[in-house]
C-alpha positions, 0 to 999 in steps of 0.5 A: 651805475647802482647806488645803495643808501650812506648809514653809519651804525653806532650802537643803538643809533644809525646816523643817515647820509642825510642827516649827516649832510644835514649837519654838515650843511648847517655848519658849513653855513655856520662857517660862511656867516661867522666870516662874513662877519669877521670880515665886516668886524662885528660880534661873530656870536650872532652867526650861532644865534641864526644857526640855531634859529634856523635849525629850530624853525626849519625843521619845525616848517619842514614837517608841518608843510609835509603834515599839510600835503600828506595829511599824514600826522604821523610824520611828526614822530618819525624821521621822514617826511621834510620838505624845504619849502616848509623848512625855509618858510619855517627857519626865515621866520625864527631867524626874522624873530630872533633878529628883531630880538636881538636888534639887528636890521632885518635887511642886514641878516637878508644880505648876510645869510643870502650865501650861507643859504645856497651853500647849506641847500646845496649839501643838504641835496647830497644827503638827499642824494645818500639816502636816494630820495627826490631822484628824478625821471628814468634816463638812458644817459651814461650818469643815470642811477638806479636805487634798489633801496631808494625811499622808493626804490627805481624799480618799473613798478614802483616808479609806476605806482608811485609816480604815475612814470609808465613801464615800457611793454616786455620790461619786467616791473622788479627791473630796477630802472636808471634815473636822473641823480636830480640832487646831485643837479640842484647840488651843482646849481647852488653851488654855483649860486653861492660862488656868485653870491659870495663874490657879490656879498659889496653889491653896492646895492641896498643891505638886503639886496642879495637875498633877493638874488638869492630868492632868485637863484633857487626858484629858477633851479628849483623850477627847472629841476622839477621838470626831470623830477619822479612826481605825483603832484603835477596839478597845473598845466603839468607844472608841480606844486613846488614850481609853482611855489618856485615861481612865487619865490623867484618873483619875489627875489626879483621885487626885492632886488628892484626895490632895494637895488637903489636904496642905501645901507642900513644902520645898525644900532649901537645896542644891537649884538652885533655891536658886542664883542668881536671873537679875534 
């Protein structure tokens, strides 16, 4: 199957398939915090105040973690070059500031966004998926894609080039190649992690306890999927930088969830925002 990139053209500006699902991925986890919240009946208002905080860190982490690897400061002004490990370092770190701002337990904004998350991830790799990027290995199954304008391209060549992936004698290197849609994979796992996770929101547990099952959900994907990955950074014993990094997150879900599977719930204060108006 032939794929080619999502744009839409209005005017002078063309919106990406990417940054369409990127906006879609912010509201939808938008959405899900506001009726968590609803539910729980405390002021909805708090859920537009982490959107817009993670928005803002998110973006800001993506690109200085991308800067960091690449050491391409031109990154910074160009519309490329994000990398979700920087974005949920980035985007978890105004999200705490804005929390201790507006005096919400940080161990109930843990549990609350732990669904919105997954969800936000998981659209977030169809826009991937839109703009063919972060494709994986070549592949002879019958779902297998080729990108002619993928960021790069399928084709032998560049795929040799570019990721080391060797060309098979007698293939022509202008071939353009079918490989794993490995979006469309993390896509499927993480929704799959945020049905688990929204069906678990009254764990029982100590507030908090769900980003740790979350933390858990994504390293394991994350560390799986790159294994059928098209990368360049395969450093230790094969494994990529962003296993690596997969490994670290998902033990640290697994802390968090040992820690806080037996403590209590958290209070929350009478001046927090959360204790503002409710939206009926």
């Amino acid at each position: 199957m032939t794929i080619y990139p999502l744009t839409f053209q209005m005017g002078f500006l063309e919106l990406t398939g990417y940054g369409l699902m990127m906006m879609v991925g912010f509201l939808m986890a938008g959405w899900v915090l506001q009726r968590e919240l609803r539910r729980r009946e405390l002021n909805e208002e708090y859920a537009s105040d982490i959107i817009v905080a993670g928005v803002i860190g998110g973006i800001l982490g993506a690109k200085l973690w991308y800067v960091v690897l690449t050491q391409d400061l031109g990154a910074l002004a160009s519309r490329s070059g994000l990398v979700w490990y920087g974005g949920f370092i980035g985007g978890t770190l105004a999200v705490y500031l804005n929390g201790l701002r507006q005096r919400v337990p940080t161990r109930f904004t843990m549990d609350l966004v732990a669904p919105g998350l997954a969800i936000g991830y998981a659209l977030g790799r169809v826009g991937c998926f839109m703009v063919q990027d972060d494709y994986g290995r070549p592949t002879s199954l019958p779902w297998g894609m080729r990108f002619p304008e993928g960021l790069p391209p399928t084709t032998a060549h560049r795929l040799n080039a570019d990721f080391g992936i060797p060309i098979p004698d007698g293939m022509n290197p202008l071939d353009v190649v079918a490989v794993h849609p490995t979006q469309l994979y993390e896509t499927a796992a993480m929704m799959l992690a945020f049905w688990v996770l929204w069906r678990l929101r009254d764990h029982g547990r100590g507030t908090g306890w769900l980003m740790g099952a979350y933390l858990l959900f994504a390293g394991t994907e994350r560390f799986l999927v790159e294994f059928l990955r098209a990368k360049d950074d395969r450093i230790l014993a094969g494994f990529t930088v962003a296993q690596l990094t997969s490994i670290v997150i998902a033990l640290v879900g697994v802390i968090i969830m040992a820690r806080l599977g037996k403590q209590s719930e958290v209070a929350i204060p009478a001046n927090s925002i959360l204790r503002g108006p409710k939206t009926t």
